[in-house]
C-alpha positions in Angstrom: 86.0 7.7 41.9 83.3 7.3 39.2 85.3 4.6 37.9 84.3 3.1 40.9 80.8 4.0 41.6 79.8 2.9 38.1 81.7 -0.5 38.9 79.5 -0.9 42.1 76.3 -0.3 40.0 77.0 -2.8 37.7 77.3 -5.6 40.2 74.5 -4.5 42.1 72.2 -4.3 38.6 73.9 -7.3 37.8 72.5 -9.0 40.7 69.4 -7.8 40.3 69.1 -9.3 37.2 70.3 -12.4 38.9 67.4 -12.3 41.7 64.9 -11.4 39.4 65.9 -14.6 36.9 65.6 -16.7 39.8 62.5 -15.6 40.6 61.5 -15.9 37.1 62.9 -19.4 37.5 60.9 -20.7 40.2 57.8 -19.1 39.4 57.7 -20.7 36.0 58.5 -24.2 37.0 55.5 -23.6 39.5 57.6 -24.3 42.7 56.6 -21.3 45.6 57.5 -23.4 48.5 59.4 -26.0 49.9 57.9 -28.7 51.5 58.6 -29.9 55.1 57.2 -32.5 57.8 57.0 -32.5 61.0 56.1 -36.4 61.9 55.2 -37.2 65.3 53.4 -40.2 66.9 50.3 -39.7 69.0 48.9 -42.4 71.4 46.4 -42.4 74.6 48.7 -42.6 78.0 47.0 -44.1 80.5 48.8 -42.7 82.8 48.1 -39.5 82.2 44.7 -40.0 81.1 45.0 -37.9 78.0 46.4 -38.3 74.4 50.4 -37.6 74.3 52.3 -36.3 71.3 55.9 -37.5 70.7 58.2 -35.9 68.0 61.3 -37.4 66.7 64.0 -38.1 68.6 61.7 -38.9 72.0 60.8 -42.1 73.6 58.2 -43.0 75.9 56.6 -46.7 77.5 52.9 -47.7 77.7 51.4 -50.9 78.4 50.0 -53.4 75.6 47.7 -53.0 73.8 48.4 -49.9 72.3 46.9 -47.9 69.4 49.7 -45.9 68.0 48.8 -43.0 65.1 51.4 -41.5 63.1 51.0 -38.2 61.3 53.2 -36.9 58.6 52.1 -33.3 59.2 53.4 -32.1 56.2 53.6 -28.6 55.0 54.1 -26.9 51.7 53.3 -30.0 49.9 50.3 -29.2 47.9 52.2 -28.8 44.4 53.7 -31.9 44.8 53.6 -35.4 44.4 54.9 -37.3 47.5 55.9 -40.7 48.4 55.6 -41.4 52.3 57.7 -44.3 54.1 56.4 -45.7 57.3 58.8 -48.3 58.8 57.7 -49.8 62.2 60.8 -51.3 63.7 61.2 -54.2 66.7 64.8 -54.1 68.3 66.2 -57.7 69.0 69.3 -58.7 70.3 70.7 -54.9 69.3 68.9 -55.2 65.9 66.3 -52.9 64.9 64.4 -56.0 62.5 61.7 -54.4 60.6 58.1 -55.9 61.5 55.6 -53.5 59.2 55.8 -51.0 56.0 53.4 -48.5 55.1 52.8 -45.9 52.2 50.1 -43.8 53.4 50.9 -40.1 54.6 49.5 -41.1 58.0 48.9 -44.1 59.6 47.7 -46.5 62.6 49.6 -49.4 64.1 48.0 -51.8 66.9 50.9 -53.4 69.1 50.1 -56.1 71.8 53.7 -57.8 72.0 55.8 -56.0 74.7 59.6 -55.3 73.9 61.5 -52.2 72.7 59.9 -50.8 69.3 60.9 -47.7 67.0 59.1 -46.1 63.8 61.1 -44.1 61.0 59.7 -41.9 58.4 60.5 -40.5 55.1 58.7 -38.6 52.3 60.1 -38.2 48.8 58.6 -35.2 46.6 58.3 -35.0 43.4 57.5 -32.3 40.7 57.0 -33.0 37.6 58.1 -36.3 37.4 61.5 -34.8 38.6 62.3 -35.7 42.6 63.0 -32.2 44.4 63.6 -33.2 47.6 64.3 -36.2 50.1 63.1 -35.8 53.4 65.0 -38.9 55.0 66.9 -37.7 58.2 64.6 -37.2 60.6 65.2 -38.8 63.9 63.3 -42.1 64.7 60.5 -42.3 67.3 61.0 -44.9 70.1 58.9 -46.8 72.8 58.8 -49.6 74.6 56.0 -52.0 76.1 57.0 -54.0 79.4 56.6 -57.3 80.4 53.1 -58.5 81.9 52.1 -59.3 85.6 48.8 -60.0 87.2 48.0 -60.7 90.8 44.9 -61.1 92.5 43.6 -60.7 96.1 42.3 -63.4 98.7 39.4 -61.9 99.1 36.9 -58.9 99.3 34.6 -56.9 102.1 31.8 -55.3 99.8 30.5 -53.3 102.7 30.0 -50.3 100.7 32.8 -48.1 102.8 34.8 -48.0 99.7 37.9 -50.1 100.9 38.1 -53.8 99.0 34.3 -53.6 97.9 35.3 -55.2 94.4 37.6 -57.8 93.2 40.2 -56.0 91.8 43.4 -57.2 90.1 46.7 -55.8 89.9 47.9 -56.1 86.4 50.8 -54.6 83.9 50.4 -55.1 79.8 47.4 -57.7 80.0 45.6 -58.4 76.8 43.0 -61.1 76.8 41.2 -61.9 80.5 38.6 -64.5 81.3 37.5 -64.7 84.5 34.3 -66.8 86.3 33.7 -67.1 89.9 31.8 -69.9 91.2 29.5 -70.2 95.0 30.6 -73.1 96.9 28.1 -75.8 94.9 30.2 -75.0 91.6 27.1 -72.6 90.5 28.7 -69.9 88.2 27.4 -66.7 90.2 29.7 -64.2 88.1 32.1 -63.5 84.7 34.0 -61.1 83.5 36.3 -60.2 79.8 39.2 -58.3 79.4 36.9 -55.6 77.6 34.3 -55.6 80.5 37.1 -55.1 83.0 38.4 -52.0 81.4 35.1 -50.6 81.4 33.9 -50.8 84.9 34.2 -47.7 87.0 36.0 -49.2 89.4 39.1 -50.0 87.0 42.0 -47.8 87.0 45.5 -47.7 85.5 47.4 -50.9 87.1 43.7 -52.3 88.1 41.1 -54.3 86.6 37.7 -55.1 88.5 36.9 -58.5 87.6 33.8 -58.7 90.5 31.9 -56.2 92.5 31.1 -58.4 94.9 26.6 -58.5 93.8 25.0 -61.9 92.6 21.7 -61.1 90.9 22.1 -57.4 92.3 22.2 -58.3 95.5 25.9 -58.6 98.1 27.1 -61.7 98.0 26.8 -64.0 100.9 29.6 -64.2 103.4 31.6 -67.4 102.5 33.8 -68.8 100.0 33.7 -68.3 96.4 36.5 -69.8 93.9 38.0 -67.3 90.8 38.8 -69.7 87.4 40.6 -67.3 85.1 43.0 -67.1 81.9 44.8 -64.5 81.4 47.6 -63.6 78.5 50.2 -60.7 78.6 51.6 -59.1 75.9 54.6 -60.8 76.2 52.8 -63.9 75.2 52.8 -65.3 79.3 49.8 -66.8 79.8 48.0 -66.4 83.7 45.3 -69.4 85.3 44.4 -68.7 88.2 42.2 -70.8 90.3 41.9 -69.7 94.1 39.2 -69.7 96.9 38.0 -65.9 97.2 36.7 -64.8 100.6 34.1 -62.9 101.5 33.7 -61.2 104.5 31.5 -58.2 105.7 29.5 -58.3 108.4 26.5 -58.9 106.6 22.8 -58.8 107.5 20.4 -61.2 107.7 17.7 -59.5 106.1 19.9 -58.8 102.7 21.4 -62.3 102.4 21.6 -64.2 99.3 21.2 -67.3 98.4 24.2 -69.2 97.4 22.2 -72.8 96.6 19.2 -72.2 94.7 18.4 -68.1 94.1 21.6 -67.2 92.5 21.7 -65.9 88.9 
C-alpha cells in the first residue's frame, strides 16, 4: 500500500515539475498569449440606414458604390510580429479571380462594378524571427452588388401636398448621373449630379431627386419641360434619357414664372 502511494506521489511531483518547466519555458521565450483574430467586414447599408458588421462565413448585397472596411481585430498580438493578407476576390464563370492584395492589418476597398465578390484573410505571426502560428482558415466574407436600373417619371405636380412634388428617379446600383432640364425655348432652367442627388432631402434608398420642381426659387410654370441625362450603372450600362417632363398643378397666377425671359 505504500508501495503505492509513494508511486502516485512520484508521478504527481513528476508532473509538477513538468508544468512548472513549461511554464519556465514559455515565460522565458517571452510568449504569455496566443494571438487570435476575429476579421470582419463593415460597410454602411442603405437599407438599414446604419453601419452593418459581417463576420466570416456571412454574405450580404448592397448597391454600387460601396465603401467596404476590413478589420483584422486581432488579439494577443502585441509580442509579435505579424504579417496580414488581404485578398479581395471577383467570382467569374465559378472562379473566384483575384482583383486586389493588401498587407495592412486593416483596410478599405471602394467597389463600383456589380457582380458576386468575396474577401479572405490571413495573418502569419512571428517571434523572434521564428513563425509561431498561421492563422489561414478562417472562412471568407461574401457579397454581391446587382445589376443597375433607372426609370424616370412623365412628369411632376409640385403643389406642395407632398405627392410627386419632385422629380424623382427610380434607380438600383447607379454611379455617375448628369441630368439638365430645359423650358420649352431650350433655356436650361435646372441640373443636377449624382452627388447632388444623394444629398437632397427628398432622396431615399431606391430614389434620387433630380428636380424639385423651383426655377430661380420659384414653382415652375405649368407646361412642358424636357430632362437630358447620362447615367452609368455599376455594371458599366450606360442610361440617356431625353423625355418631355410635365408639369401640372393648378397653379396661380399671381406666383407664375417666367419660362422665356426671367428664368435662372
Amino acid at each position: 500500500m505504500a508501495a503505492k502511494q509513494l508511486k502516485k506521489n512520484g508521478n504527481m511531483i513528476r508532473l509538477l515539475f513538468s508544468f512548472c518547466f513549461l511554464l519556465f519555458t514559455v515565460s522565458s521565450m517571452g510568449q504569455t498569449f496566443i494571438p487570435n483574430a476575429n476579421p470582419a467586414v463593415v460597410y454602411f447599408s442603405k437599407e438599414k440606414n446604419e453601419t452593418d458588421t459581417i463576420r466570416g462565413g456571412d454574405s450580404f448585397s448592397e448597391e454600387a458604390p460601396i465603401t467596404i472596411s476590413c478589420l483584422a481585430n486581432m488579439v494577443n498580438a502585441e509580442e509579435y510580429t505579424c504579417y496580414y493578407d488581404w485578398q479581395l476576390r471577383k467570382i467569374e464563370s465559378g472562379r473566384a479571380n483575384l482583383l486586389i492584395r493588401r498587407n495592412e492589418q486593416d483596410t478599405e476597398f471602394t467597389l463600383t462594378e456589380s457582380g458576386t465578390y468575396n474577401v479572405k484573410f490571413s495573418v502569419s505571426c512571428y517571434y523572434n524571427g521564428d513563425k509561431m502560428y498561421d492563422i489561414d482558415d478562417l472562412d471568407s466574407i461574401t457579397f454581391t452588388i446587382p445589376e443597375s436600373s433607372l426609370t424616370c417619371p412623365d412628369g411632376i405636380s409640385p403643389n406642395n401636398d407632398d405627392r410627386n412634388d419632385e422629380l424623382i428617379l427610380t434607380y438600383k446600383s447607379i454611379v455617375k448621373l448628369e441630368a439638365m432640364i430645359f423650358n420649352r425655348w431650350g433655356k436650361k432652367v435646372a441640373q443636377c449630379n449624382y452627388e447632388e442627388a444623394v444629398a437632397h432631402e427628398k432622396s431615399s434608398i431606391g430614389r434620387l431627386c433630380i428636380w424639385d420642381g423651383y426655377i430661380g426659387g420659384k414653382v415652375a410654370k405649368d407646361g412642358v419641360y424636357f430632362l437630358n441625362l447620362v447615367a452609368e450603372g455599376s455594371d458599366g450600362v450606360v442610361y440617356k434619357i431625353k423625355k418631355a417632363i410635365n408639369v401640372l398643378k393648378g397653379y396661380k397666377e399671381s406666383n407664375e414664372t417666367d419660362g422665356n425671359t426671367t428664368e435662372n
